[in-house]
C-alpha positions as CSV (number, residue, x, y, z in Angstrom):
1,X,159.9,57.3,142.8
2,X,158.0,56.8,146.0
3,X,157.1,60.0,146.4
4,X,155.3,60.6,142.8
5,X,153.6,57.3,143.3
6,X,152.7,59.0,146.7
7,X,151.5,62.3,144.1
8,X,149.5,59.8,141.8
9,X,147.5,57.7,144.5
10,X,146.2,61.5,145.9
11,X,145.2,62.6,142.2
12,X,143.1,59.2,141.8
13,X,141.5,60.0,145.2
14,X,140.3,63.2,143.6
15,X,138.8,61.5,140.8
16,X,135.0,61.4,140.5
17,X,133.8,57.9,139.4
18,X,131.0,56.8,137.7
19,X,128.2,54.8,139.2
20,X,127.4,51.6,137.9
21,X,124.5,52.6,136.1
22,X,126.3,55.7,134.3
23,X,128.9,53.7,133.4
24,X,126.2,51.2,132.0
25,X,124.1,53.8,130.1
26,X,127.4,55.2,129.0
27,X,128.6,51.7,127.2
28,X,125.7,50.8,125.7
29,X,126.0,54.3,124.1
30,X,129.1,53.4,122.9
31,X,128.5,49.8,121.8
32,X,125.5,51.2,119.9
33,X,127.5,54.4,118.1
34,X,130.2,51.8,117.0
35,X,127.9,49.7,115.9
36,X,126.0,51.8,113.6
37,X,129.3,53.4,112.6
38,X,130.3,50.4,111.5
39,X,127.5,49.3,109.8
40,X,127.5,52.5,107.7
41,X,130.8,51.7,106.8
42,X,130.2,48.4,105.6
43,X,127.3,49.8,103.4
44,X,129.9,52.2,102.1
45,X,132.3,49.7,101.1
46,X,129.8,47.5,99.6
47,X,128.6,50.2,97.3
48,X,132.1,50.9,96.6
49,X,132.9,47.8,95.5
50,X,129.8,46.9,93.3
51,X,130.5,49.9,91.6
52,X,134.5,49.1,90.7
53,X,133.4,45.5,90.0
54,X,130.8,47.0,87.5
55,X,133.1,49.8,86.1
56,X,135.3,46.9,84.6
């Protein structure tokens, strides 16, 4: 047991970070994708909807 957590705490020492602002710009790039994802799914759904509601 000791000796993979040994293995694991080497492999994170290999791992390359990001800095503060990458990991910034890359969140807001994330937040805004979502975002607009979701709003086109809400549009999509609306539009659905109107039309079963006016199909009846």
């Amino acid at each position: 047991m000791f000796k993979f957590l040994k293995e694991v705490v080497a492999e994170m020492k290999k791992v390359s970070w990001p800095t503060m602002p990458e990991l910034l710009k890359k969140t807001a790039i994330v937040i805004f994708s979502v975002s607009l994802l979701m709003g086109f799914i809400y549009l999509l759904d609306l539009g659905i909807s109107t039309l079963i509601r006016n199909l009846k």
